[in-house]
C-alpha positions, 0 to 999 in steps of 0.5 A: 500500500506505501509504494501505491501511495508513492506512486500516487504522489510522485506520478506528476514527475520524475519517478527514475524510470530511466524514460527521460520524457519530461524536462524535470527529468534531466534535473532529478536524474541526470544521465539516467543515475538511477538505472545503475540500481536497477530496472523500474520507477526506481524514486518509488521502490527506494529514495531519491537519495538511494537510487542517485546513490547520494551521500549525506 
Protein backbone atom coordinates (compact mmCIF):
# COMPACT_ATOMS: atom_id res chain seq x y z
CA UNK A 1 0.00 0.00 0.00
CA UNK A 2 3.11 2.58 0.98
CA UNK A 3 4.73 2.17 -2.82
CA UNK A 4 0.84 2.62 -4.05
CA UNK A 5 0.93 5.56 -2.30
CA UNK A 6 4.08 6.58 -3.66
CA UNK A 7 3.42 6.04 -6.86
CA UNK A 8 0.29 8.31 -6.48
CA UNK A 9 2.02 11.09 -5.42
CA UNK A 10 5.13 11.47 -7.35
CA UNK A 11 3.11 10.06 -10.59
CA UNK A 12 3.32 14.14 -11.98
CA UNK A 13 7.41 13.98 -12.11
CA UNK A 14 10.17 12.35 -12.40
CA UNK A 15 9.87 8.52 -10.89
CA UNK A 16 13.56 7.36 -12.03
CA UNK A 17 12.02 5.20 -14.81
CA UNK A 18 15.02 5.70 -16.95
CA UNK A 19 12.35 7.28 -19.96
CA UNK A 20 13.75 10.64 -19.54
CA UNK A 21 10.42 12.12 -21.23
CA UNK A 22 9.83 15.15 -19.17
CA UNK A 23 12.27 18.23 -18.54
CA UNK A 24 12.10 17.95 -14.96
CA UNK A 25 13.91 14.57 -15.60
CA UNK A 26 17.23 15.57 -16.60
CA UNK A 27 17.13 17.78 -13.15
CA UNK A 28 16.28 14.68 -10.89
CA UNK A 29 18.01 12.42 -12.89
CA UNK A 30 20.66 13.17 -14.86
CA UNK A 31 22.13 10.75 -17.26
CA UNK A 32 19.65 8.03 -16.13
CA UNK A 33 21.91 7.58 -12.49
CA UNK A 34 19.08 5.72 -11.10
CA UNK A 35 19.44 2.80 -13.56
CA UNK A 36 22.60 1.88 -12.23
CA UNK A 37 20.35 0.29 -9.15
CA UNK A 38 18.23 -1.40 -11.47
CA UNK A 39 15.01 -1.54 -13.52
CA UNK A 40 11.88 0.20 -12.87
CA UNK A 41 10.38 3.64 -11.32
CA UNK A 42 13.27 3.45 -9.07
CA UNK A 43 12.45 7.01 -6.87
CA UNK A 44 9.03 4.61 -5.95
CA UNK A 45 11.00 1.38 -4.92
CA UNK A 46 13.50 3.30 -2.86
CA UNK A 47 14.54 7.13 -2.09
CA UNK A 48 15.60 9.67 -4.44
CA UNK A 49 18.66 9.64 -2.49
CA UNK A 50 19.21 5.88 -2.73
CA UNK A 51 18.55 5.46 -6.25
CA UNK A 52 21.22 8.50 -7.06
CA UNK A 53 23.27 6.77 -4.62
CA UNK A 54 23.92 10.21 -2.90
CA UNK A 55 25.53 10.68 0.47
CA UNK A 56 24.58 12.90 3.17
Amino acid sequence: MAQLQRTLDDLDGCIGCGCLSLRKCALYNPGDRAAANGAGPRFILVSRKVALNLQD
